[in-house]
C-alpha positions, 0 to 999 in steps of 0.5 A: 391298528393305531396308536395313541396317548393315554392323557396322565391328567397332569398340569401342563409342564413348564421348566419354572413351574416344575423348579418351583414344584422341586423347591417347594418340596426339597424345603418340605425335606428340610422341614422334616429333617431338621425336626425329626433330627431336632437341628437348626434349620438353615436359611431357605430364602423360601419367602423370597423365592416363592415371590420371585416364582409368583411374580414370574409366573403371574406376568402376561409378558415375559422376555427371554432375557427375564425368563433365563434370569427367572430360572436361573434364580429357581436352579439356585434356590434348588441348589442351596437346598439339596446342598443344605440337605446333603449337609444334614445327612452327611453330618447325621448318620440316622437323618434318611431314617426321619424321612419316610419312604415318599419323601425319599422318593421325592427327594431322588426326583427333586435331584435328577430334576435338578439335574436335567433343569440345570443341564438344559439351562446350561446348554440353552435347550428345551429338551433332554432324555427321559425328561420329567414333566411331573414330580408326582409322576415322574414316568410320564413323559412328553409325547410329540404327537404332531396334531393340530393344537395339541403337539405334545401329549403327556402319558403312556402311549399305547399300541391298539389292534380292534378286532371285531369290536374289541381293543387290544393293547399290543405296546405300552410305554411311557417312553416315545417309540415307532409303532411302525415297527411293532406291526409284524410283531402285533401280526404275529402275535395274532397269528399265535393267538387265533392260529392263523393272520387275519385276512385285513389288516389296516394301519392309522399310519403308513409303516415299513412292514405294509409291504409284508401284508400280501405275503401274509394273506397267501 
C-alpha cells in the first residue's frame, strides 16, 4: 500500500502568472457583457497591464521589493475589472444571462482568486487553504510531497493497495491528507471484499495502525 500524485499536467503555478491568467479572463468578461449588453466598455488598462506582467515576467532577476510591487499592480488591475463588471450587473437586470455557463464559472474562479491572492499579499504569506493553483482546473491542489527535486505535486493524490498484480485506489482526493490514517480503513475494506485480511501487508511508509498488523494476522 502507498501513495502517490496523479500529475494534472498543469503550468507550474506562480501568484503573478495566475493574477495575469484571472486579468485576462475577467477582461474577456467584460468583453462579453458589454456586446451582448451593447454599453460602453470601461477602461481596462489591458495594454498596459499585459506590459507590466511581460516585463516582469521576462526578467531573469527579480527582487522582493519588485516582485510585491508587480503583484500589487496585477491585484489592482483585477479589481477594476471585477468592480466594472459588478457594476454591469447590478446596472442591468439581464447582464449574467449574456454570459454563457464557462464564463460564469470563470468568473467565480477569477473572484475567489482574487480573494486568496489578495489575502496572501495583504499578510505577506505564500499559502492559504484550498488554494488555486489553475484557473482551468481549480480543483487541483498543491501537494507537498517531500521529494528530492520535486517538493510539491500538483493533482489528486491517491490511496494504492497492489494485490497479486493488480492496483486498487482506496482514496481519492485532491485535498492533501495522511494515508496513515486510511490503513485500517484499506484493511478492512479488503477483509469485506475477500472475507478474510491478508497475511502480509506492507506499507510505503510508516503509519500508526502498523501496529494492528499482529493482531490482524491471528
Amino acid at each position: 500500500m502507498d501513495a502517490t500524485v496523479c500529475d494534472a499536467h498543469i503550468k507550474y503555478p506562480t501568484d503573478l502568472n495566475l493574477l495575469n491568467g484571472g486579468r485576462e479572463k475577467s477582461e474577456q468578461i467584460i468583453d462579453s457583457l458589454c456586446q451582448g449588453l451593447s454599453v460602453t466598455k470601461p477602461r481596462t488598462y489591458r495594454i498596459q497591464a499585459r506590459k507590466s506582467w511581460i516585463n516582469l515576467s521576462k526578467s531573469k532577476k527579480n527582487s522582493k521589493k519588485k516582485m510585491r510591487k508587480g503583484l500589487k499592480q496585477q491585484l489592482n488591475y483585477v479589481k477594476r475589472n471585477l468592480k466594472s463588471i459588478d457594476t454591469i450587473i447590478e446596472n442591468h437586470s439581464q447582464a449574467l444571462s449574456k454570459l454563457d455557463k464557462h464564463q460564469y464559472r470563470y468568473l467565480l474562479i477569477v473572484s475567489e482568486l482574487y480573494r486568496q491572492q489578495l489575502e496572501m499579499y495583504q499578510e505577506n504569506k505564500h499559502s492559504i487553504a484550498h488554494r488555486i493553483v489553475s484557473i482551468h482546473q481549480p480543483h487541483v491542489r498543491p501537494i507537498v510531497r517531500g521529494k528530492s527535486g520535486k517538493n510539491v505535486e500538483f493533482g489528486a493524490k491517491i490511496n494504492v493497495s497492489l494485490e497479486n498484480g493488480y492496483a486498487r485506489i482506496d482514496q481519492f482526493n485532491f485535498e492533501a491528507f495522511n494515508e496513515g490514517t486510511c490503513m485500517i480503513e484499506q484493511l478492512e475494506n479488503y477483509n469485506k471484499l475477500h472475507g478474510y485480511y491478508p497475511e502480509l501487508a506492507q506499507s510505503g511508509r510508516r503509519c500508526g495502525g502498523c501496529h494492528l498488523f499482529d493482531s490482524r494476522k491471528s
